[in-house]
C-alpha positions in Angstrom: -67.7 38.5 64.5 -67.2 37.5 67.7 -70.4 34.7 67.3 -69.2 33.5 64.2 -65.6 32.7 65.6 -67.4 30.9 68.6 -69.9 28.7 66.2 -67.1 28.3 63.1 -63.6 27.6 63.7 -61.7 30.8 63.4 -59.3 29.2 60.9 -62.4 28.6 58.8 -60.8 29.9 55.6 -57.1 29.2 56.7 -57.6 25.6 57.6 -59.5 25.1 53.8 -56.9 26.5 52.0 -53.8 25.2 53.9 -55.3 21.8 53.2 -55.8 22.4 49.8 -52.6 23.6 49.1 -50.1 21.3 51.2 -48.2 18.9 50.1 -49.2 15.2 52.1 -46.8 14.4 54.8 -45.2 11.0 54.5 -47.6 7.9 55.1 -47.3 6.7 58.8 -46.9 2.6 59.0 -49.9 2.7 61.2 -53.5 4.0 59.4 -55.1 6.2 61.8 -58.9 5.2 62.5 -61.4 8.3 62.3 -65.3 7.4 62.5 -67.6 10.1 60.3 -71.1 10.3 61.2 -72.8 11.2 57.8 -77.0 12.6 57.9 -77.4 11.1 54.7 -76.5 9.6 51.6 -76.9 12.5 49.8 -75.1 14.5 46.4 -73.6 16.7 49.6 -72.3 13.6 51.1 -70.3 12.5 47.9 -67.1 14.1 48.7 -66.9 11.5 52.0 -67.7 8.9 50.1 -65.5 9.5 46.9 -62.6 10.4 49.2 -62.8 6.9 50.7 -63.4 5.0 47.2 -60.9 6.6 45.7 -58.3 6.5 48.8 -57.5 10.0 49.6 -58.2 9.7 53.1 -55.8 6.3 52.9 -53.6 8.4 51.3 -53.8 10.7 54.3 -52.8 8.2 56.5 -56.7 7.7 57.7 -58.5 4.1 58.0 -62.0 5.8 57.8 -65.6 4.2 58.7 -68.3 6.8 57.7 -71.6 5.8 59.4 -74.7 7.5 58.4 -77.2 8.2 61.2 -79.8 10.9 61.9 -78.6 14.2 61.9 -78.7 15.4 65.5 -77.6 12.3 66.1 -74.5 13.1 64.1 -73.4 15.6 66.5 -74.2 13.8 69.5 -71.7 11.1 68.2 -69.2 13.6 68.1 -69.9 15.3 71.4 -69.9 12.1 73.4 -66.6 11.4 71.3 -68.0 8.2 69.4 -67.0 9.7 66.4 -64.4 12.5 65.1 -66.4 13.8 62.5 -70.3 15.5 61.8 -71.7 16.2 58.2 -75.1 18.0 59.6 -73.3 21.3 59.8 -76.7 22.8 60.6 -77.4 20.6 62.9 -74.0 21.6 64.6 -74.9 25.4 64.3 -77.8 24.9 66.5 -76.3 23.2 68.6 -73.2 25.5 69.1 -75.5 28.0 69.5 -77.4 26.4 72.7 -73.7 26.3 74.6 -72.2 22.3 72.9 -68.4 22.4 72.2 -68.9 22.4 68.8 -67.8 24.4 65.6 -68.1 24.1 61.4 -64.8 23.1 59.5 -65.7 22.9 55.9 -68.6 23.5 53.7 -69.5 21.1 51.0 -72.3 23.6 49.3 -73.7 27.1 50.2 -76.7 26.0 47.8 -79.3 23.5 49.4 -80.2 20.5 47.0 -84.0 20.7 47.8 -87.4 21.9 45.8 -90.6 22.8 47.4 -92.5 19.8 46.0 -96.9 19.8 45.7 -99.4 18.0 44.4 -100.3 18.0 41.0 -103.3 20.7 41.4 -100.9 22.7 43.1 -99.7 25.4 41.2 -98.1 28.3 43.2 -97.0 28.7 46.7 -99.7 31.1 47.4 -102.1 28.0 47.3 -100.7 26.4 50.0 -102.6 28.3 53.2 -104.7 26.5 55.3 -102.6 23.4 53.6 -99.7 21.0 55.0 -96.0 20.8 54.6 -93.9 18.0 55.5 -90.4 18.6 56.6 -87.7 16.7 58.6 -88.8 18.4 61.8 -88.6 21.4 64.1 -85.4 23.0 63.3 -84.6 21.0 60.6 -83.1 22.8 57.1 -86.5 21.2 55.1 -88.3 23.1 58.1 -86.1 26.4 57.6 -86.5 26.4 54.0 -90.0 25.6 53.8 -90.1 29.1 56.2 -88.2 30.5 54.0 -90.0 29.8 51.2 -93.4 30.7 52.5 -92.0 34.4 53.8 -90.5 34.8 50.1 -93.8 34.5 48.8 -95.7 36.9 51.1 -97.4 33.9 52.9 -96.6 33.8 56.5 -95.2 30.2 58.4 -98.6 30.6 60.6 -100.7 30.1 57.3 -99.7 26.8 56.5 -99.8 23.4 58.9 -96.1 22.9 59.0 -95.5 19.3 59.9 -92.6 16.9 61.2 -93.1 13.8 58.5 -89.4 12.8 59.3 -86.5 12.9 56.2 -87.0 13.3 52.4 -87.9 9.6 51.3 -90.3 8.9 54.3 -91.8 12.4 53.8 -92.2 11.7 49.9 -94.6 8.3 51.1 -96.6 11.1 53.1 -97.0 13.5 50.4 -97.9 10.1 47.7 -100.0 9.2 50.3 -101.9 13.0 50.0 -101.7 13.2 54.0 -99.4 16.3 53.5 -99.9 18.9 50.4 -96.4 20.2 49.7 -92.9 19.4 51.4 -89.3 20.3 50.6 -87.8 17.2 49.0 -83.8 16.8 48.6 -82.2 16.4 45.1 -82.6 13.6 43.2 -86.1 12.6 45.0 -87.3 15.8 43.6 -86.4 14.3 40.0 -88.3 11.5 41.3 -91.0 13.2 42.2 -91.4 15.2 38.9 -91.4 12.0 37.1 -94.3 11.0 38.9 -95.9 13.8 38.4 -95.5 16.3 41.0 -94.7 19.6 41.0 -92.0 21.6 41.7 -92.9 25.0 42.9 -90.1 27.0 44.2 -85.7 26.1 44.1 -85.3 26.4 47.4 -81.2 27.4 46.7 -83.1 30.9 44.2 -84.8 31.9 47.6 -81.9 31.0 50.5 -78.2 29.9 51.0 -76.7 28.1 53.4 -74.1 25.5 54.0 -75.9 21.9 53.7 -73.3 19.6 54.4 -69.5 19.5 55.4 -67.5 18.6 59.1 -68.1 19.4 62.1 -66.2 18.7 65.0 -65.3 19.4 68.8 -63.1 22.6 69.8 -60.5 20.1 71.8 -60.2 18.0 68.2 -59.3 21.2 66.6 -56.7 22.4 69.5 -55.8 19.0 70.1 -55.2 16.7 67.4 -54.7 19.8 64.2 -52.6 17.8 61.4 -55.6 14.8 61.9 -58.2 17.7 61.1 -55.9 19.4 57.9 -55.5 15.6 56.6 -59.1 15.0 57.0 -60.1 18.0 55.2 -57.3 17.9 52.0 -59.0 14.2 51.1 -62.4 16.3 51.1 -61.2 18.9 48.9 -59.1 16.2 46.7 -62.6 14.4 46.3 -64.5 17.8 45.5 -62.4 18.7 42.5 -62.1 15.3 41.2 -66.1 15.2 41.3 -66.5 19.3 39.4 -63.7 18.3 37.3 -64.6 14.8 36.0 -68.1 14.9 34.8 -68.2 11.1 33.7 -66.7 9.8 37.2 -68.9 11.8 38.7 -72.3 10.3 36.6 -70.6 7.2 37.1 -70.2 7.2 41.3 -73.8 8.8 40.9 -74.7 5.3 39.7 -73.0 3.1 42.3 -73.6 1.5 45.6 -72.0 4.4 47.8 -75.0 7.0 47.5 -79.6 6.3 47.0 -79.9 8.0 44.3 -83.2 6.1 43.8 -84.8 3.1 41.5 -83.4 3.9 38.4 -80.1 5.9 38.3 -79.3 5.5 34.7 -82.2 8.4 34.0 -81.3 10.1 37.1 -77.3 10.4 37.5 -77.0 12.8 34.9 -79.7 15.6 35.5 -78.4 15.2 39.4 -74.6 15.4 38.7 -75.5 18.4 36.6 -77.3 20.5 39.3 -75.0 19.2 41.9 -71.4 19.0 40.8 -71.4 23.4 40.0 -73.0 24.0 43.7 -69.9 22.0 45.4 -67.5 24.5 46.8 -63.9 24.1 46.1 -62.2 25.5 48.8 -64.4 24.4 51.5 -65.6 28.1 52.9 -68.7 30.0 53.1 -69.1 34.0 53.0 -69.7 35.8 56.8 -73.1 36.9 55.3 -74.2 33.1 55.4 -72.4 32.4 58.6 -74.3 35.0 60.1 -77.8 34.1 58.7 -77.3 30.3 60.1 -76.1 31.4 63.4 -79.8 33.8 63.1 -82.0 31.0 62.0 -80.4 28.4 64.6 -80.9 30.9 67.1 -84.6 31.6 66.2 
């Protein structure tokens, strides 16, 4: 308990649903400025970028720029104080966990949006020893759950060539290419994939939970500047239930300029909002059993 209080804020739950429940406090005359550091555009990112589109964090008194960068990079931002905010909540968990001033806020989903993706003659994960998997890097959650993955289907990590090919789309050109025989792809690329005949072996969210996206931030933000924190996180939950709640604005943002949800999002918006919108957690919190297992895994 005492870990999970030093790697996730210990008003984890109480910060989530204070926000959700409070009423807004009058609008200052002066917008506050809060820079995000985002890992991706992503379905886990969608809450950041609805609540800006659709002016909750205006609403909240907030003037927000979100700026997506790598996902370490996301928390070196907000340790260096270049920006307020991290969405690579695992990213933040291993770094917490080597000694940086830095602790989890908000969950957007305890369900990751990935599927272990092989070649066409590829037909079970048993197949892959001796082969190659492509994942974001060491330490990575594509490099987690491809572990994950393996050890749920008795084939052990050392088996298998496990290879840093960089993030989903520049891995997908690898696996194309046929340099790399299997990689965890992120939701809709995995639609993508499919389409192009690929094959999805394995759900990585059936075989392993944990939070893939949400804020992060420093200890002094949270002791320091609290109401900027509460406002922050009510515009994220406002913009999660409008997303579960409004399937046809949801399909609809799928389609727009804020997220890459690939070349043709007419065919893809639907079967992504479908998988994605259900796995979006309303209240913003994540069971100790999953806090625990990231703290484990980042500490491996």
């Amino acid at each position: 308990m005492r870990c999970i209080a030093i790697l996730f804020a210990a008003s984890f739950t109480l910060l989530s649903s204070t926000a959700e429940n409070a009423v807004s406090a009058d609008k200052p005359d002066k917008l506050t400025r809060v820079r995000m550091g985002l890992a991706a555009r992503s379905t886990t990112s969608m809450p950041f970028f609805v609540a800006k589109e659709r002016g909750f964090f205006r609403e909240e008194g907030l003037e927000v720029e979100l700026i997506v960068m790598q996902a370490i990079q996301t928390i070196q931002a907000t340790l260096g104080n270049s920006t307020q905010f991290a969405s690579a909540t695992g990213s933040a968990v291993s770094a917490a966990v080597r000694g940086a001033d830095i602790k989890v806020i908000l969950a957007v989903t305890d369900r990751p949006s990935f599927d272990l993706i092989a070649q066409p003659n590829i037909t079970s994960v048993q197949q892959l020893r001796g082969k190659k998997i492509g994942t974001g890097g060491v330490g990575s959650l594509a490099e987690i759950l491809a572990r994950r993955i393996l050890m749920a289907n008795n084939v052990r990590p050392e088996e298998v060539a496990i290879l840093a090919t960089g993030p989903s789309h520049v891995t997908y050109l690898s696996l194309k290419a046929k340099v790399i025989d299997a990689a965890p792809l992120q939701m809709p690329l995995t639609f993508t994939a499919q389409d192009e005949g690929f094959r999805k072996l394995v759900a990585a969210g059936d075989v392993y939970q944990t939070v893939q996206g949400g804020l992060a931030t420093t200890t002094a933000l949270l002791s320091e500047q609290p109401e900027l924190v509460t406002r922050v996180v009510r515009a994220m939950l406002r913009a999660t239930r409008l997303i579960k709640s409004d399937r046809k604005y949801g399909i609809d943002f799928l389609k727009g300029p804020w997220l890459d949800i690939g070349k043709d999002p007419e065919k893809i918006a639907a079967r992504t909002y479908d998988i994605a919108a259900p796995a979006l957690l309303e209240n913003g919190t994540v069971s100790e059993d999953i806090q625990r297992q990231m703290i484990v895994d980042a500490s491996a």
